[in-house]
C-alpha positions in Angstrom: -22.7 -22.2 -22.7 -19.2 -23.3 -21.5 -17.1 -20.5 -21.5 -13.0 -20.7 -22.7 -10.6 -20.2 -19.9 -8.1 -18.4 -19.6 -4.8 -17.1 -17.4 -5.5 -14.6 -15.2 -3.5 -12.6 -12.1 -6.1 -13.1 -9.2 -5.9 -10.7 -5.9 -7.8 -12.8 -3.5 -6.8 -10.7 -0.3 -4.1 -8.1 -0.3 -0.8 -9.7 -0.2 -2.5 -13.0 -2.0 -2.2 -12.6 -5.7 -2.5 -16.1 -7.7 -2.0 -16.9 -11.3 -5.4 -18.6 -11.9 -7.5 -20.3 -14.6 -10.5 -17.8 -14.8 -13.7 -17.7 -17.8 -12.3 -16.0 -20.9 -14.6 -12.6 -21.7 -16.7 -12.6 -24.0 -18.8 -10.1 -25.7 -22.4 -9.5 -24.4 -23.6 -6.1 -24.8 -24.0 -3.1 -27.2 -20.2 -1.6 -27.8 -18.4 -4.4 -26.4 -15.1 -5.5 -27.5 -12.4 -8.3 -26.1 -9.0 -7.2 -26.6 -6.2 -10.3 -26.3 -3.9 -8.2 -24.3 -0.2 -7.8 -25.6 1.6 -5.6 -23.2 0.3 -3.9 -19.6 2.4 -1.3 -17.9 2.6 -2.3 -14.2 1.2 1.0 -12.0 2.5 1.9 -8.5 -1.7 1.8 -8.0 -1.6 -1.4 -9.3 1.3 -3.1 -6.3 -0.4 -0.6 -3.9 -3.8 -2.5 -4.2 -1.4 -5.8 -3.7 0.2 -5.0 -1.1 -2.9 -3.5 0.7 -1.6 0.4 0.8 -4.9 1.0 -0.8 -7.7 -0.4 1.1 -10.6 0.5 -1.5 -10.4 -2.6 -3.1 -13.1 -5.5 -4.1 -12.1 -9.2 -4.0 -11.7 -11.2 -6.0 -10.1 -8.9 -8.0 -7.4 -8.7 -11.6 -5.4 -5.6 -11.6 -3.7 -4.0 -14.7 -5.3 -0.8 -16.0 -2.6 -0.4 -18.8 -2.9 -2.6 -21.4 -2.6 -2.5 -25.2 -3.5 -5.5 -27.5 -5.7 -6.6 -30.4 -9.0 -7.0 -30.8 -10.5 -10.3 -31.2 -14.6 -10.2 -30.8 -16.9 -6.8 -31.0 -20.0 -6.8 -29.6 -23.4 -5.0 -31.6 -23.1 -1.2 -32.6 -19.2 -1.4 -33.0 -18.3 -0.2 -36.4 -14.9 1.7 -35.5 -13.2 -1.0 -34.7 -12.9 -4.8 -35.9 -11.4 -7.9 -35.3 -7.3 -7.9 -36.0 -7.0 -4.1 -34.8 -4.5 -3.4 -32.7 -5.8 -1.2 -29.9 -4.7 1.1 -26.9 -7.4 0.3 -24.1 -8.2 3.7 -21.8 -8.9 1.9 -18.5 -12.1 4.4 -17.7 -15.2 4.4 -19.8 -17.3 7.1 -19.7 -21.5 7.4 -20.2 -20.9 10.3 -22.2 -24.7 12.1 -21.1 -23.6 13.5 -17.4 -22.7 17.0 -16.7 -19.1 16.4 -16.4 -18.9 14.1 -19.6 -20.9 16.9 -21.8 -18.6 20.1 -20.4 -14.9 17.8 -21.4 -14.4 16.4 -17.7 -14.7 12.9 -18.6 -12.9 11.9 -15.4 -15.5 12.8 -12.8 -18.3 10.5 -14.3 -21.1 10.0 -12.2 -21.8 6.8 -14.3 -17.8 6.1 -14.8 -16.3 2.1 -14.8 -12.7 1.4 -14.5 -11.0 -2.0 -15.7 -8.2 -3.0 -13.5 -8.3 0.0 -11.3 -10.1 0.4 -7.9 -11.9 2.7 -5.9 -16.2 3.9 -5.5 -16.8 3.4 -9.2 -17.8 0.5 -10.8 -14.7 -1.9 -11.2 -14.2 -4.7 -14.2 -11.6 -7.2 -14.9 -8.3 -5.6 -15.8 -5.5 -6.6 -18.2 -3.0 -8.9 -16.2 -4.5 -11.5 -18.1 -4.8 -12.8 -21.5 -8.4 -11.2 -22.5 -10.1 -8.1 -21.5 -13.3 -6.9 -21.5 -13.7 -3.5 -22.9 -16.0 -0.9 -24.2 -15.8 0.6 -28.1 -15.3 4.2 -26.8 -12.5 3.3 -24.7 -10.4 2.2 -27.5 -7.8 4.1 -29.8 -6.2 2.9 -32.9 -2.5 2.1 -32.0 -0.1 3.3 -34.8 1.4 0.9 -37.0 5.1 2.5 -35.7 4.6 2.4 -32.1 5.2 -1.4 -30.2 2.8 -2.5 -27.7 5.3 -2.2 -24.9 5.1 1.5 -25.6 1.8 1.7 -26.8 0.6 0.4 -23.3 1.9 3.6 -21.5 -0.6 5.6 -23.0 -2.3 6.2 -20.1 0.1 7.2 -17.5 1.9 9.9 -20.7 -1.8 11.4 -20.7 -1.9 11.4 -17.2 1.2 13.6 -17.0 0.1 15.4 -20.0 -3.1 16.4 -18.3 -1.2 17.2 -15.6 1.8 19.5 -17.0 -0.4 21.0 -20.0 -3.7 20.9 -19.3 -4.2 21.7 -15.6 -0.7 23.4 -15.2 -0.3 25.6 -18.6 3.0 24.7 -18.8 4.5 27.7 -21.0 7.7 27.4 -23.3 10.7 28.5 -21.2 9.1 27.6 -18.2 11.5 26.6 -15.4 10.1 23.3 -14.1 11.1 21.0 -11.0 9.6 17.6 -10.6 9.8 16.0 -7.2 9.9 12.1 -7.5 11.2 10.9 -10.9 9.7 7.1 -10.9 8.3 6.0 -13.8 5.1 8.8 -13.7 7.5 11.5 -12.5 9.7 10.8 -15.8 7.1 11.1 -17.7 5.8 14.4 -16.4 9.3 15.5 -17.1 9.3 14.2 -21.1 6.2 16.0 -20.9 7.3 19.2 -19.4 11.2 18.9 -22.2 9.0 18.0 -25.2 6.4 21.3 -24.4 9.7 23.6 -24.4 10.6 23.4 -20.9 14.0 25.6 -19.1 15.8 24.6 -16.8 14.1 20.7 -15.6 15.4 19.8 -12.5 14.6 16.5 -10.9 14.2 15.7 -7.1 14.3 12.0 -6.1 16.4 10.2 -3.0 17.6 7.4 -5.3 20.7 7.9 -6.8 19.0 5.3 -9.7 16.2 7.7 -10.5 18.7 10.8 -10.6 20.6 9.1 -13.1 18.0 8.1 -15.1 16.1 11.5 -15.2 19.6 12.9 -16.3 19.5 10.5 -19.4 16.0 11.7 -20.0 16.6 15.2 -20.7 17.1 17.1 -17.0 19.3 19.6 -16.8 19.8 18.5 -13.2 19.1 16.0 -10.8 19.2 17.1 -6.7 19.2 14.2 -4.1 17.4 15.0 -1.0 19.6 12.8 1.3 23.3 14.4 -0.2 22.3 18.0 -0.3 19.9 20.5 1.2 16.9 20.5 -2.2 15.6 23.9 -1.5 18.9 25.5 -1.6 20.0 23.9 -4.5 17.1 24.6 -6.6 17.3 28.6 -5.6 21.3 28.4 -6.7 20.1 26.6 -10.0 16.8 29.2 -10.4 17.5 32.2 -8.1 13.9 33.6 -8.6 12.6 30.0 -8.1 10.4 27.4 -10.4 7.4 28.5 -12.7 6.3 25.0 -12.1 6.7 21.9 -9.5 5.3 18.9 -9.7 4.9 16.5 -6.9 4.8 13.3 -8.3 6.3 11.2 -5.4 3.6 10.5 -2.7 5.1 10.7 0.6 4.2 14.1 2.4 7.1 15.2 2.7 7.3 15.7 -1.4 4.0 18.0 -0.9 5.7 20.2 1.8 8.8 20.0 -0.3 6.8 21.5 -3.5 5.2 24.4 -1.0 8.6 25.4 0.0 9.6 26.2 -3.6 7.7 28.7 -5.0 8.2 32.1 -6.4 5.7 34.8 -7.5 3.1 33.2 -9.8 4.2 29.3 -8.6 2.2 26.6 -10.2 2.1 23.5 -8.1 0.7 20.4 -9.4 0.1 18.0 -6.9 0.0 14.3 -8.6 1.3 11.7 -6.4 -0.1 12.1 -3.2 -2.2 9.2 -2.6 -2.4 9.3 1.9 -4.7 10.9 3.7 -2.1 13.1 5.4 -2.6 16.5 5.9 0.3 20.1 5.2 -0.1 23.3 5.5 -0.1 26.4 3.6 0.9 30.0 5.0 -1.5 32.9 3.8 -0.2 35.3 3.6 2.8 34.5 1.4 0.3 32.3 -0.4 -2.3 34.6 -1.3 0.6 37.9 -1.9 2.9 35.8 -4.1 -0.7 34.2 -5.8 0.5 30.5 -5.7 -1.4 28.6 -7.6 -1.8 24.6 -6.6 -3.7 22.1 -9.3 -4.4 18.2 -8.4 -4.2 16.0 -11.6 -5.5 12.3 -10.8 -6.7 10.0 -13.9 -6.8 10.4 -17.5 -9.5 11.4 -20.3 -10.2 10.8 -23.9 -8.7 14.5 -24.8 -5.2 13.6 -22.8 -5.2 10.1 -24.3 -5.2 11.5 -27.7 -2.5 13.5 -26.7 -0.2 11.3 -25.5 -0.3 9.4 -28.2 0.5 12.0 -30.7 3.4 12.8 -28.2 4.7 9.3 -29.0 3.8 9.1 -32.9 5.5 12.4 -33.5 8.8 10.8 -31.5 8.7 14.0 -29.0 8.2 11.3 -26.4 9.6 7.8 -26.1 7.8 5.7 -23.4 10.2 2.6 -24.5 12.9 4.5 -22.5 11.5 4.3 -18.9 11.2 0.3 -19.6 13.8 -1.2 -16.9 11.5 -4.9 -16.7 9.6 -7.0 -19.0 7.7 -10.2 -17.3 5.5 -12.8 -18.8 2.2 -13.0 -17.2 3.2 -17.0 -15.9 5.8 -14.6 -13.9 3.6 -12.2 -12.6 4.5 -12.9 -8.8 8.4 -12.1 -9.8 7.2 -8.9 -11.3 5.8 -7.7 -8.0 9.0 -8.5 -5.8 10.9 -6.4 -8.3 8.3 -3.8 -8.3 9.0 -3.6 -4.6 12.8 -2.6 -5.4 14.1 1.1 -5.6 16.4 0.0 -8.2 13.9 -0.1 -11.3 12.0 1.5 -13.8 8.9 1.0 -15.3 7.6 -2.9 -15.7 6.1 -4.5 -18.1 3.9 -7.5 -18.4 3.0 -9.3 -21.7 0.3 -11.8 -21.5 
């Protein structure tokens, strides 16, 4: 059978990405479904892989782990879904018969895949390209109200969501700082605003992000390289945060979170991607009973979430948009990801 081709990002080595011809998916298996891809958020993960900051990558290889589309061919034993649907695509898919997947914690999978992503699992196609290969249970209906662009954030919203709410218990009144306000930092502060948050005060060394986490709802924005951050945030919360999220990567954001902390501190630890190491005093720790929670990933629980969060209007991914590239411009897209002064990019297929 000749296969239909299709465009397709390509990493062939990190720093080589190639806008190539590749064979079009097509469905093969029980649960299968090819999604045409409409939109794919472009992930700090995602220009990490490119750029070789993460080394845990197979070649050849098509990033985008994103996406959100319409489904054009189902495979045997999908009934929820059909041809025409429009779809939000959760980039993991889980077997569902596992300890982890039978007790809710769909994200440590022994038997997980990921499309687009990278890392020990098995790893499929992603979505900077015009199809995608997909499984039935890692689709969600998209609401008719909600465009693609938006629609394609899904994943990183739950990913904050599980972070903020589910690990952190976020409470209403809750003073919360958020240390890196990128695109996922942003959206851990919608998060932390729509589920009744105090004082919000955002942490970032780009004047851009500051200003842009101002006109997202924080009640204050502190840059590191103007003014001593610690300080400030104990003039703006004397007692100190309920809640900080690191959300930045560098190390310095993670000893930057352990220096603000007050009796009953939650810490959520959520950008860190090195293998650098920080320490933690004791004594303090253990007397004031900090507690610290890593959020990495998504599941089907925080997916349904986050979309809620959007249908309902509490959240409006739309907003952190700063970029929109077709795929045939894909290579632009990555020099602009590399730039402080943006938000989050889209590419549409």
């Amino acid at each position: 059978m000749i296969l239909e081709k299709m465009l397709a990002a390509v990493l062939l080595d990190f720093d080589d990405l190639r806008l190539e011809e590749v064979p079009r998916p097509v469905v093969r298996d029980f649960g299968d479904v090819v999604v045409k891809i409409n939109s794919c958020g472009f992930c700090a993960t995602d220009y990490k892989a490119i750029k070789g900051i993460r080394r845990n990558v197979n070649f050849p290889f098509i990033p985008g782990h994103e996406p959100s589309g319409v489904v054009t061919e189902v495979g045997p034993g999908v009934t929820e879904f059909k041809e025409g649907d429009a779809v939000i695509v959760q980039p993991s898919g889980f077997c569902g018969r596992c300890e982890y997947c039978r007790t809710g914690r769909h994200q440590y999978c022994e038997h997980a895949f990921t499309t687009g992503g990278d890392g020990p699992v098995d790893v499929r196609p992603g979505a900077f390209a015009e199809y995608m290969l997909t499984v039935d249970s890692s689709l969600f209906h998209k609401p008719a109200d909600l465009s693609f662009n938006a629609a394609c954030l899904t994943e990183p919203l739950s990913g904050a969501w599980k972070g903020v709410v589910q690990y952190s218990e976020i409470t209403v009144g809750d003073d919360v700082v958020v240390i890196g306000v990128g695109s996922i930092g942003l959206l851990c502060m919608m998060v932390a605003k729509a589920a009744g948050a105090g004082r919000l005060i955002a942490i970032d060394a780009s004047d851009y992000a500051c200003k842009q986490a101002l006109a997202l709802g924080a009640t204050h924005a502190i840059n590191p390289r103007n003014e001593d951050a610690v300080k400030r945030v104990y003039e703006i919360i004397p007692k100190g945060p309920d809640l900080v999220v690191e959300a930045a990567g560098p190390i310095q954001a993670v000893k930057l979170m352990v220096d603000l902390r007050r009796r009953g501190t939650r810490w959520n630890v959520f950008g860190i991607t090195t293998p650098e190491k920080f320490e933690l005093e004791g004594g303090p720790t253990h007397f004031l009973e900090g507690r610290m929670d890593a959020s990495f990933g998504t599941n089907p629980l925080a997916m349904s979430k986050a979309i809620r969060l959007m249908e309902s209007g509490l959240v409006n991914t739309e907003r952190i948009i700063s970029h929109c590239f077709p795929l045939e411009k894909m290579l632009e897209a990555v020099e602009v990801m590399g730039s402080p002064d943006r938000n989050k990019i889209i590419i549409n297929p």
